[in-house]
N, C-alpha and C positions, 0 to 999 in steps of 0.2 A: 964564336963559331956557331955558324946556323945549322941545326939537323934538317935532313930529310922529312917532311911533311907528314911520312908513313912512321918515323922513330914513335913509339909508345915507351915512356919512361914510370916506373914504378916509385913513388914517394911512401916507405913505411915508414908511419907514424907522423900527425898531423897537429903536432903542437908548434912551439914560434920556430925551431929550426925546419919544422916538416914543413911550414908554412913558406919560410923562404925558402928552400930548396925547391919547392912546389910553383912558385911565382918565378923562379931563375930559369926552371928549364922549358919554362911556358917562354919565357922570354927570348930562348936561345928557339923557339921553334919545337918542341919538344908536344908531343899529344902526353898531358900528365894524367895518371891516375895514383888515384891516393887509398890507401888503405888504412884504415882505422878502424879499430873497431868500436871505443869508446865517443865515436864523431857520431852527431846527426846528418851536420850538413858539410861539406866540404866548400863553400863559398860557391864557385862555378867551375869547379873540378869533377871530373868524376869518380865518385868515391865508390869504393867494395866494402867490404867486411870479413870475406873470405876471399884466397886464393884459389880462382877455379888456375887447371893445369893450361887451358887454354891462352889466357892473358898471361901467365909467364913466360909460355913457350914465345909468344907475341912482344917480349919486351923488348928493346934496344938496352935498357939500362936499368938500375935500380939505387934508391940510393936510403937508406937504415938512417932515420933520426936518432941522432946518440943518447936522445930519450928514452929511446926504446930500451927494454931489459932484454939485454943478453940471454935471459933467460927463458921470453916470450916463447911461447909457439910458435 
């Protein structure tokens, strides 16, 4: 399934599963942005550090690396 050109997809957490999720939804067509805050570089993703309210209200999707602590901020 291809997205929409304009879909922006959110990838929290940028370790090996953030990484393939991050390459899948590039694949399906997906504008990904990655947030990490522990990353320097995201590869050629565009990566955050913080959630502004803007880019969420702007998301199609999100998807939580099971890395991540539940606990996170």
């Amino acid at each position: 399934m291809m997205a929409e050109a304009s879909e922006k997809a959110l990838v929290l957490g940028f370790g090996a599963s953030g990484q393939a999720a991050a390459r899948l939804l590039r694949r399906q067509g997906h504008h990904v942005v990655v947030a990490d805050e522990k990353v320097e570089s995201a590869a050629d993703f565009e990566l955050v550090h913080e959630l502004a309210p803007e880019l969420v209200d702007a998301l199609s999707l999100a998807v939580v690396s099971p890395g991540l602590s539940a606990h996170h901020p």
